[in-house]
C-alpha positions in Angstrom: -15.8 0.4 -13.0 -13.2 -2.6 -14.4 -11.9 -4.6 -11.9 -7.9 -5.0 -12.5 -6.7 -8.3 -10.7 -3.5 -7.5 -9.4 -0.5 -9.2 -10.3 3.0 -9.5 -10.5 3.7 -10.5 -14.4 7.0 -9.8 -15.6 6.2 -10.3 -19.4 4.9 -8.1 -21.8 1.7 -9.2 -23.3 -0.3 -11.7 -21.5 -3.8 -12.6 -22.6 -6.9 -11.0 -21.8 -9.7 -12.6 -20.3 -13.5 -10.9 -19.6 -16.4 -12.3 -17.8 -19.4 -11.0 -17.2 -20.0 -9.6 -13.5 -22.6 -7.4 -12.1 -23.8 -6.5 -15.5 -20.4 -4.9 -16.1 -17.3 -6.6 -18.0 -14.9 -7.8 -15.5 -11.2 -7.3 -17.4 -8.6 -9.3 -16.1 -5.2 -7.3 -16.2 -2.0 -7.1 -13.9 0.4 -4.7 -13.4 3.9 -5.1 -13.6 7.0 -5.3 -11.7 10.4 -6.5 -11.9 11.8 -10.1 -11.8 14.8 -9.2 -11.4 16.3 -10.9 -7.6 16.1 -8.4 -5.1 17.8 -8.7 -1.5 15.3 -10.4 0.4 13.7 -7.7 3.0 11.1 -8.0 5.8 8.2 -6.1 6.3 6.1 -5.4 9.1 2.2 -6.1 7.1 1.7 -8.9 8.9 -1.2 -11.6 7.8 -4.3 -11.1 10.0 -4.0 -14.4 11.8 0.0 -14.0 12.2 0.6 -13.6 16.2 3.3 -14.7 18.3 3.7 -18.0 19.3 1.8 -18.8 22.7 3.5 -20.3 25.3 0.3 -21.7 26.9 -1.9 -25.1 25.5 -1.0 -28.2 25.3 0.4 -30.2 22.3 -2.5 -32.1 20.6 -0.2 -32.8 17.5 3.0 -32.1 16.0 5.2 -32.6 12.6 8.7 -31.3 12.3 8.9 -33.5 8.5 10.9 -35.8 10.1 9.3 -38.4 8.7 8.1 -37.6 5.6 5.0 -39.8 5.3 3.1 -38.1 7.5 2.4 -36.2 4.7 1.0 -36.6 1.0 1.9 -34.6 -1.6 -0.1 -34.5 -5.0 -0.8 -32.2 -7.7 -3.4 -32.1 -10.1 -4.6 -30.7 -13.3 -0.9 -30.2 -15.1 -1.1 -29.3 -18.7 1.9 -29.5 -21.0 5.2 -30.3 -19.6 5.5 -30.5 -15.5 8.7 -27.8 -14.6 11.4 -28.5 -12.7 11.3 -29.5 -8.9 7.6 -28.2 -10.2 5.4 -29.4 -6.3 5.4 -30.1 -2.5 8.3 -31.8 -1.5 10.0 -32.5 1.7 13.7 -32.3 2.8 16.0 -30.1 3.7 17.4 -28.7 0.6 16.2 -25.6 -0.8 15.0 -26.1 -4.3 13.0 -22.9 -4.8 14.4 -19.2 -5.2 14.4 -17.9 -1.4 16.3 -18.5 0.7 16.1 -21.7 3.7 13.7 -21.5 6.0 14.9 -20.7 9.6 12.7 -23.0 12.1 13.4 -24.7 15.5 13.7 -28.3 14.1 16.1 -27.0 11.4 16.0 -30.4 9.7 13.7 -31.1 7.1 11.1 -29.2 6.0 8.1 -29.0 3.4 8.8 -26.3 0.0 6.7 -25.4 -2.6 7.8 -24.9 -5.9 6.2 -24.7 -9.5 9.4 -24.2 -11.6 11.3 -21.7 -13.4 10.0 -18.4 -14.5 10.6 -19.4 -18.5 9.4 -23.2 -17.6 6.5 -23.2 -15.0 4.4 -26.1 -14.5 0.6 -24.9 -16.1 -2.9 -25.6 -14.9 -2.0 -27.1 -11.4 -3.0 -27.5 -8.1 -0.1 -28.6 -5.1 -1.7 -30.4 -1.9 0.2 -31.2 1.1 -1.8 -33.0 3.4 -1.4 -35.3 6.5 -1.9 -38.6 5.4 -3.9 -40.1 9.0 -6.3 -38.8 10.6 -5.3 -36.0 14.0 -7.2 -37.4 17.2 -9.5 -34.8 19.0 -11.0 -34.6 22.4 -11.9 -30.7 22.2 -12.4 -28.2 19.1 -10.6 -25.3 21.5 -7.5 -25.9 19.3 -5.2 -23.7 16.8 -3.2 -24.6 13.9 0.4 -23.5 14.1 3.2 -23.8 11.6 6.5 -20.9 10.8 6.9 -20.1 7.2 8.8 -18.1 4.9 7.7 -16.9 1.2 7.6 -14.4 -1.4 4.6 -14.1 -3.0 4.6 -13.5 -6.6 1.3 -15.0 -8.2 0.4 -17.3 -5.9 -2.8 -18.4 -4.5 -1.6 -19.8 -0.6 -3.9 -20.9 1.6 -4.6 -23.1 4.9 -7.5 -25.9 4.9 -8.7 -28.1 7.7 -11.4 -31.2 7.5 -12.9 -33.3 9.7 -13.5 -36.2 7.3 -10.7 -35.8 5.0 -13.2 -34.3 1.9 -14.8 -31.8 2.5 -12.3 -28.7 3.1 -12.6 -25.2 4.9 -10.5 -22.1 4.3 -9.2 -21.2 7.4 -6.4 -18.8 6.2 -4.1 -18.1 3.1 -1.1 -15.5 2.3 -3.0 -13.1 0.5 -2.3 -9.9 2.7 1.3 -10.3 2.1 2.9 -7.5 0.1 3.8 -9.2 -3.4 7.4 -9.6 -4.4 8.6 -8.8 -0.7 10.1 -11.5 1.5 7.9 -11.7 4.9 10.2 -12.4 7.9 11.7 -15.5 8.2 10.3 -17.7 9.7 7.0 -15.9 10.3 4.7 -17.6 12.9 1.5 -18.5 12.1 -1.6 -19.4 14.8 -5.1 -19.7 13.6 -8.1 -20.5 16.6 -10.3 -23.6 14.9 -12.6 -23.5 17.9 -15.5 -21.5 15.7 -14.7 -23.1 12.1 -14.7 -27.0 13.5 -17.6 -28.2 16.0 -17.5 -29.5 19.2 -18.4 -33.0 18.0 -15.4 -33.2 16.1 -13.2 -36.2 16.8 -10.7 -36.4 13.5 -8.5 -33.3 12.0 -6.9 -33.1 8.7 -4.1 -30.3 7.5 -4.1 -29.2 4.7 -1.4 -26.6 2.6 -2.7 -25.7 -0.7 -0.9 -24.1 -3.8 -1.8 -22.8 -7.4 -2.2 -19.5 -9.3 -4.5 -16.8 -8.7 -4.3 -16.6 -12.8 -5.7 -20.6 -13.3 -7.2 -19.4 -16.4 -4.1 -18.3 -18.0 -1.2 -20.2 -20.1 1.8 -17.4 -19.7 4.7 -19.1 -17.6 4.7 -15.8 -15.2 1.5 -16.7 -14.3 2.2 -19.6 -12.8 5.4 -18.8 -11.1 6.2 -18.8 -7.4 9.5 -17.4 -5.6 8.7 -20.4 -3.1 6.9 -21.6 0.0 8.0 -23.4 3.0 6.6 -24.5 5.7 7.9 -26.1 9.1 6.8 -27.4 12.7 3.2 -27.7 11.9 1.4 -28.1 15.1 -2.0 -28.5 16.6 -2.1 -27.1 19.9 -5.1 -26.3 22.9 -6.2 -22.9 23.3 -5.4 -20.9 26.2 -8.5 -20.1 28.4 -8.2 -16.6 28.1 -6.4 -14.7 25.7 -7.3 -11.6 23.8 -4.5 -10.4 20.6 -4.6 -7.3 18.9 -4.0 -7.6 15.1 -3.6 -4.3 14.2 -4.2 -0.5 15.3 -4.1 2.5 13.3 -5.3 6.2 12.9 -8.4 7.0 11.2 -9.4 10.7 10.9 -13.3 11.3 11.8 -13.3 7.4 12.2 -13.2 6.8 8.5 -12.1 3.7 6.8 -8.7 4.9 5.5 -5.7 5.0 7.4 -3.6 8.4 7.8 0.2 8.6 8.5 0.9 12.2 7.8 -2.0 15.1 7.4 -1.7 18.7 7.2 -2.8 21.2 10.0 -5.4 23.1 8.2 -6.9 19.4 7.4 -6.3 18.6 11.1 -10.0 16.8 12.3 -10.6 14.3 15.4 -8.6 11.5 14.7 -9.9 7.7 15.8 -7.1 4.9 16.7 -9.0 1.4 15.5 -7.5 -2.0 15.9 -9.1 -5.6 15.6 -9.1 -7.6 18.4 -9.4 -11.6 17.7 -10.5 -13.6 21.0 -8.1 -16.7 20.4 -9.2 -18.5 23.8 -11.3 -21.0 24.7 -13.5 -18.6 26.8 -15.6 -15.6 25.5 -14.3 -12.6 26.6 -16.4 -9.8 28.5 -15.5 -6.0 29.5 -13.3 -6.4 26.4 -11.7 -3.1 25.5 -8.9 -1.1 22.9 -8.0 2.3 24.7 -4.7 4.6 22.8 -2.2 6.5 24.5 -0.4 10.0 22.7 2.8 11.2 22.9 4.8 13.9 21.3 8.9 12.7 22.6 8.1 12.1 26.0 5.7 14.2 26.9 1.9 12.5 27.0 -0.6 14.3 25.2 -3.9 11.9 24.9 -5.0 9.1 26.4 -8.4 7.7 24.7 -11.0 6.6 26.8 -11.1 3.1 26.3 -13.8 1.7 23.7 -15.6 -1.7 25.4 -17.7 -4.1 24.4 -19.5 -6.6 26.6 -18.6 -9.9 25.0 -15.8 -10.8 22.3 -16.8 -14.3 21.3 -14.1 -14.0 17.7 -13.0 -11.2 16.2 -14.5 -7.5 16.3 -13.2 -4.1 15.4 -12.5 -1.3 17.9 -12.8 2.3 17.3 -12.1 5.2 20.3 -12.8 8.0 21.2 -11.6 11.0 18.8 -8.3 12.5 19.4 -7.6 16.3 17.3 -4.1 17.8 17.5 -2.8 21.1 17.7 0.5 21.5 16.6 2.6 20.1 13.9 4.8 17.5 15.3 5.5 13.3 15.0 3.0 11.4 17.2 3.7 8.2 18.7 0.9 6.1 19.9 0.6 2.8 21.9 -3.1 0.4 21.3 -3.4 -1.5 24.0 -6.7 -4.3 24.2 -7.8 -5.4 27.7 -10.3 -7.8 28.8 -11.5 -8.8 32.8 -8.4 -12.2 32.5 -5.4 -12.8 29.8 -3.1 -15.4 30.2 -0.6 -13.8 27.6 -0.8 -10.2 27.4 2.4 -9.9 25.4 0.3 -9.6 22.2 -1.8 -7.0 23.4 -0.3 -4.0 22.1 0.5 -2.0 19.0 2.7 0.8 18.5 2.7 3.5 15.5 3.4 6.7 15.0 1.9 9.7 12.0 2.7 12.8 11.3 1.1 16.2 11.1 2.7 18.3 8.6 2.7 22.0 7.3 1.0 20.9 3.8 1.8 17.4 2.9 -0.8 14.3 3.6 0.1 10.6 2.5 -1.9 7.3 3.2 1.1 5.4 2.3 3.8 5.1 5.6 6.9 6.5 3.6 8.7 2.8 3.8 9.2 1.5 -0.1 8.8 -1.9 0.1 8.1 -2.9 -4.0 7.3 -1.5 -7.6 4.8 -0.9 -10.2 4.9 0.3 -13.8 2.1 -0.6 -15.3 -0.6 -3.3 -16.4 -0.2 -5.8 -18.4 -2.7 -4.4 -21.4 -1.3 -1.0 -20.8 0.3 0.3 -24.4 -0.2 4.1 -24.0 -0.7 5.3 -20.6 -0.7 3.8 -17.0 -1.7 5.4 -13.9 -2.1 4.4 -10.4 -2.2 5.9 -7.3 -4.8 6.5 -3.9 -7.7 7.5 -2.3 -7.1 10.7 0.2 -10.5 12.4 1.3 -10.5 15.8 2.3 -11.4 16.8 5.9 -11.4 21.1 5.4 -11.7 23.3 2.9 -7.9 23.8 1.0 -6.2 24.6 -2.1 -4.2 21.6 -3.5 -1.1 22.9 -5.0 1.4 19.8 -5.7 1.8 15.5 -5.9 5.0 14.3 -4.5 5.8 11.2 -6.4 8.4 8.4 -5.0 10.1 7.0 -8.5 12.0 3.4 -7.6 15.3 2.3 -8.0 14.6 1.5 -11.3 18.2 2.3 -13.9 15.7 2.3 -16.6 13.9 5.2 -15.1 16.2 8.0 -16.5 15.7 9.6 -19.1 11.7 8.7 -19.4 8.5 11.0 -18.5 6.2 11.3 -15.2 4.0 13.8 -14.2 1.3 13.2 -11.7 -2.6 14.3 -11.7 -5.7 14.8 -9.2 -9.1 13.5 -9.9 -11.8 14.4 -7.7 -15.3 12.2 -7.0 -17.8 14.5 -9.0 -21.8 12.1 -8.2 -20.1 8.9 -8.4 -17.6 9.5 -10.8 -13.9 10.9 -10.9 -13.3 13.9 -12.8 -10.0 15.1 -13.7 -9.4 18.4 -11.7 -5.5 19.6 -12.1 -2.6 17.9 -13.5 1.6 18.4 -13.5 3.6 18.7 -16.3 5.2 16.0 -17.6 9.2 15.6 -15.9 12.2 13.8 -17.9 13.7 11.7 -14.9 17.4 12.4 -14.4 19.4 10.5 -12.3 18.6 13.3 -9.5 15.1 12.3 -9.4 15.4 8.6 -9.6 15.1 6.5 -6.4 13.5 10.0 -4.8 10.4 11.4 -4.0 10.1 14.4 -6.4 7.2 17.2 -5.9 5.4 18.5 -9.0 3.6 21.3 -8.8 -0.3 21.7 -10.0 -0.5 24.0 -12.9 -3.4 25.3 -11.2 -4.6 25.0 -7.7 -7.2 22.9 -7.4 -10.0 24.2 -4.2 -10.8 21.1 -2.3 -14.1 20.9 0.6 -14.7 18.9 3.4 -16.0 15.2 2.4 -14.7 15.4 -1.1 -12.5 12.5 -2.0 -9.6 12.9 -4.2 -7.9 10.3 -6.4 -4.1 10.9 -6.8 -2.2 9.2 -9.3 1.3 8.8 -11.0 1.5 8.4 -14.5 3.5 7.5 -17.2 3.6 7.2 -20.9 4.0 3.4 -21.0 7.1 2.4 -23.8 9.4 0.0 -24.3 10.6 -0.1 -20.4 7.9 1.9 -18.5 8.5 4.1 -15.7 8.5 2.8 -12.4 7.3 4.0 -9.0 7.8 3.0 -5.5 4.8 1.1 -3.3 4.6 0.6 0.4 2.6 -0.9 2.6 -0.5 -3.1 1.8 -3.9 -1.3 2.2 -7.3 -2.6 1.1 -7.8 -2.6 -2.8 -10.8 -0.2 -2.4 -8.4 2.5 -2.5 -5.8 2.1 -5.1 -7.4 3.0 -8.2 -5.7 3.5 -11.6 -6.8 4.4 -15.0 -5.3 2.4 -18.5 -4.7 3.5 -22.0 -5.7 6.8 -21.5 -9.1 5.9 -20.6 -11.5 7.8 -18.0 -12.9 5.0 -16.5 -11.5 3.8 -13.3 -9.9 0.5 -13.1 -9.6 -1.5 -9.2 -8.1 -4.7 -8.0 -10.1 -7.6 -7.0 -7.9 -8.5 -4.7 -8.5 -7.8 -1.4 -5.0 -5.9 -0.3 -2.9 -4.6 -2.7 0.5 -2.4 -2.2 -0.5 1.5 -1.5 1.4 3.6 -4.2 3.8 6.5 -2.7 2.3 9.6 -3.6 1.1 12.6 -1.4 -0.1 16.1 -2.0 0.7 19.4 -0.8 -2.3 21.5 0.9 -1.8 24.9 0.7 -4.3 27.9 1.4 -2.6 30.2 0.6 -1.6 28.3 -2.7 -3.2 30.6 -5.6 -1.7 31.3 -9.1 -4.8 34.0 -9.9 -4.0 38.2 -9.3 -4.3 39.3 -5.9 -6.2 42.6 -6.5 -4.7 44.1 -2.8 -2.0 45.7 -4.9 -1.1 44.5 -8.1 -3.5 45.5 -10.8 -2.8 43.6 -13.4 0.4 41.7 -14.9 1.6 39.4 -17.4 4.6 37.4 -19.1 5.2 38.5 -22.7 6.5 36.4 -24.7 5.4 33.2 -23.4 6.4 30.6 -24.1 10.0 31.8 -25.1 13.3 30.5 -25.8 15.4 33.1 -24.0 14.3 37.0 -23.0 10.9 37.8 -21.2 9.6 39.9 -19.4 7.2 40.7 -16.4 4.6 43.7 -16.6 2.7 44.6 -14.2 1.1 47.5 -12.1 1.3 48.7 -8.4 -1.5 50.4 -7.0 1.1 51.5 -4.1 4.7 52.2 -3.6 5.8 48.5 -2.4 9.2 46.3 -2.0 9.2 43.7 -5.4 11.2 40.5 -6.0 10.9 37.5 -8.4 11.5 33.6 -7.7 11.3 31.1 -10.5 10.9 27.6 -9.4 10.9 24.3 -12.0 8.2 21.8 -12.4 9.8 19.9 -9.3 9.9 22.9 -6.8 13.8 23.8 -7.4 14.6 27.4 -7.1 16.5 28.6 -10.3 16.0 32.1 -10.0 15.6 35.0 -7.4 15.6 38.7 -7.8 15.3 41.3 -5.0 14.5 44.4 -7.1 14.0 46.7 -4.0 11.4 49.6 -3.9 8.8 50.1 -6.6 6.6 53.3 -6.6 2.8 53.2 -7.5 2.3 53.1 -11.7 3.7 50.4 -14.2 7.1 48.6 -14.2 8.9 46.1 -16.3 11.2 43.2 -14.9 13.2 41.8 -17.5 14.3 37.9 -17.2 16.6 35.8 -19.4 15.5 32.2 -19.6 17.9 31.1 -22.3 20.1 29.1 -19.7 16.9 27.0 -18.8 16.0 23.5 -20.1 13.0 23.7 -21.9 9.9 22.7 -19.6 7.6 24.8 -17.6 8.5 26.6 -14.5 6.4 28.9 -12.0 7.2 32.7 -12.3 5.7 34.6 -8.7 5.6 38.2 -8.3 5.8 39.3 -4.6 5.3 42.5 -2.9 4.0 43.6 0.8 0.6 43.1 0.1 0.5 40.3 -2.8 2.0 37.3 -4.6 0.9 36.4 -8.0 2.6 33.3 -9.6 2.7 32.6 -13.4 3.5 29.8 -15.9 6.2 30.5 -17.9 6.8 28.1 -21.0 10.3 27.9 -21.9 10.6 26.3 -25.5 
């Protein structure tokens, strides 16, 4: 499979570069979203090693950018004309495109910038780093600074040294959804205690900037929205204190989050959070336990999940929880050890759904856009992995369009794929949809033209598509989820295409699961029947054949699940009948004809030209 590095380009044609990988051809390709400035918004998808501030540990170092040369800012490898305000600098005027960082000093403060979109700076690398050397007695520490950004594509990350050459990762701003502001400020602690050693004596900081496209010469590859940074800080480590990064619901303790899932799909479902130990003490009796409600009534408390020793970080999983009844669940993760001087980070709250028929892995919060990659010139589709839990009849993909003008008046229609010994096979698709200004900005539900049967452990891939033209069609993305699951396919190719990045922005489409979902004859009453002449441009009509006397009506639904037509036409007696329909009024597309009586419902396509 191609591995698509995601990005945020805002230009048309970018260059193309391959590498050989794992015996495969690696493409390098982005997809595309607006540039456009958007009111900055928060978001809740919060770094990994973002946690509250802690109000215990003493103060082994601190710069506010008071003074200026504590710091040293350089850049290197620029080719072709440096842009404007293009590197690290420090005061306390915003030079970038967000807006000014809101920290305790409020005074000056340390911004990243690499120029304007049509005049980037190319090639290069910013450093800040402190200039002399931070004086250590104990390697229980963490590094603490606030900042603000808006990732667009940028490569941010955090570096520490104990000699002032040889540098270690110890974080970076990767799990950030792109082209959404984070919260500002957003407060950053990382624990150093198992990246630096006990012999240590000297510290270097280290903020590091460039593109995560350094082999390409397009300006949108280099460009940044902005970074800045205030009240860096080293500080001691609390003796005891656990923090839970994150907790959600897993059904049959699998490794993709749920956040609404039909009843009929309904299996035990696992809460699983990652616990980071960020004191100086190892942590024993260590444990992640989950408490249910429905309102205000309890419904489930998981027996807590333990494990003897936490020394850094380890993932919890509890016991299984299966629910009966469709209804909004709230739940409350809670991790515990023996001692915790701050236990005000110990808990995460949620809350998912179980539905009649729909199931999303996305949360139903639009927090970006996507149209298409940057090599796309035919066809562009992207959209999630959802495995199946029970055996069901797929029958529909909702798909969330954005708030996009340009939308209207283009195509989308949305398909299924299923995982057939290691490849995807296309199993159903939806018409194609002209967007009107109805659908825009709305999640729209297309129905299959067939139902497509679905088993326990198959795994579906559900996509939206476009026909990619001049301005392709956009649809909404939420929150970040590991790049394993959001696949897509390019220029009308078979062959799936994934991001190499390691979170990426889940797309906002669903299905509907329906048993009862089933376009073929039902033989308990209706013999046969059919549409004649289909497809037509005005009259039709419905034959068919009762094997019993039976009550009859017809309901004709469009592509997107609106009713346009509904007949009650009372008692039928056993033997043939004809219902005559007039679809001359309707806009030419297809639309769902179903025939009901006491015993049956049968469902046609009906093609109006």
């Amino acid at each position: 499979m191609k591995k698509i590095y995601l990005s945020i380009m805002c230009i048309a044609s970018l260059s193309v570069a391959t590498a050989q990988k794992n015996e495969s051809v690696s493409k390098k390709e982005s997809f595309q979203t607006e540039i456009k400035t958007i009111k900055e918004t928060t978001t809740t998808n919060a770094k990994d090693n973002a946690s509250v501030e802690k109000a215990i540990g003493d103060t082994v170092w601190a710069s506010d950018f008071t003074n200026p040369s504590q710091w040293l800012a350089a850049t290197s490898g620029l080719t072709g004309v440096a842009g404007v305000n293009s590197g690290w600098n420090i005061n306390s005027t915003v030079e970038s495109e967000i807006s000014k960082i809101v920290s305790t000093s409020k005074g000056n403060f340390a911004e990243l910038y690499n120029g304007p979109f049509t005049a980037t700076s190319k090639g290069v690398t910013h450093t800040l780093t402190t200039v002399s050397p931070i004086v250590l007695t104990s390697n229980k520490i963490s590094l603490r600074f606030k900042q603000y950004v808006r990732l667009f594509n940028d490569s941010q990350e955090f570096e520490v040294s104990t000699d002032g050459t040889t540098w270690t990762k110890v974080g970076d701003n990767s799990n950030y959804t792109v082209n959404v502001a984070i919260p500002n400020p957003t407060n950053v602690s990382i624990n150093l205690s198992n990246v630096i050693s006990n012999s240590a004596t000297t510290l270097y900081v280290r903020f590091k900037w460039t593109s995560r496209f350094p082999t390409m010469t397009e300006d949108g590859a280099w460009f940044t929205y902005g970074w800045m940074i205030d009240d860096v800080s080293i500080v001691g480590l609390a003796d005891n204190d656990l923090t839970l990064l994150n907790a959600g619901v897993y059904p049959n303790d699998g490794d993709i989050a749920v956040y609404e899932l039909p009843l009929s799909q309904v299996v035990p479902l696992n809460f699983k959070g990652k616990i980071v130990n960020n004191g100086k003490v190892n942590q024993t009796n260590v444990s992640l336990s989950a408490a249910v409600t429905v309102g205000a009534t309890a419904t489930f408390t998981a027996i807590p999940s333990t494990v003897n020793v936490i020394v850094d970080t380890i993932s919890f999983s509890t016991a299984g929880f299966t629910p009966t009844a469709v209804a909004i669940y709230n739940f409350t993760a809670t991790a515990t050890g023996l001692t915790d001087d701050i236990s005000s980070d110990n808990v995460k709250k949620g809350s998912f759904k179980i539905t009649p028929k729909n199931y999303a892995v996305h949360n139903g919060v639009p927090l970006g856009t996507i149209g298409s990659f940057t090599s796309s010139t035919s066809s562009f589709k992207i959209g999630n992995i959802m495995p199946i839990y029970a055996t069901d009849l797929v029958d529909a993909v909702s798909i969330r369009l954005a708030n996009t003008a340009t939308n209207v008046g283009q195509e989308f229609y949305g398909e299924v794929w299923k995982l057939v010994d290691g490849m995807f096979e296309l199993a159903g698709a939806t018409a194609a949809v002209t967007i009107t200004t109805g659908l825009n900005n709305k999640t729209n539900k297309l129905f299959l033209a067939t139902p497509i049967a679905v088993s326990a452990e198959d795994t579906l891939l559900v996509v939206a598509c476009n026909n990619v033209g001049t301005t392709p069609v956009r649809f909404a993305t939420a929150q970040n989820v590991s790049s394993d699951y959001v696949l897509g396919f390019n220029n009308g190719s078979s062959e799936v295409t994934f991001y190499s990045n390691d979170f990426v922005p889940a797309i906002m489409v669903s299905i509907d699961l329906d048993k009862t979902a089933s376009i073929k004859e039902a033989a308990l009453n209706v013999s046969s029947s059919k549409i004649s002449p289909n497809p037509t441009s005005g009259a039709t009509e419905i034959n068919f054949t009762l094997a019993n006397s039976s009550k009859v009506s017809v309901k004709i639904v469009d592509i997107t699940g609106k009713t346009v037509y509904t007949s009650n036409e009372g008692d039928k007696n056993a033997g043939s009948h004809t219902i005559s329909l007039d679809a001359s009024t309707y806009n030419s597309g297809l639309y769902y004809v179903t025939l009901t009586t006491n015993e049956s419902q049968i469902t046609h396509k009906l093609v109006r030209k």
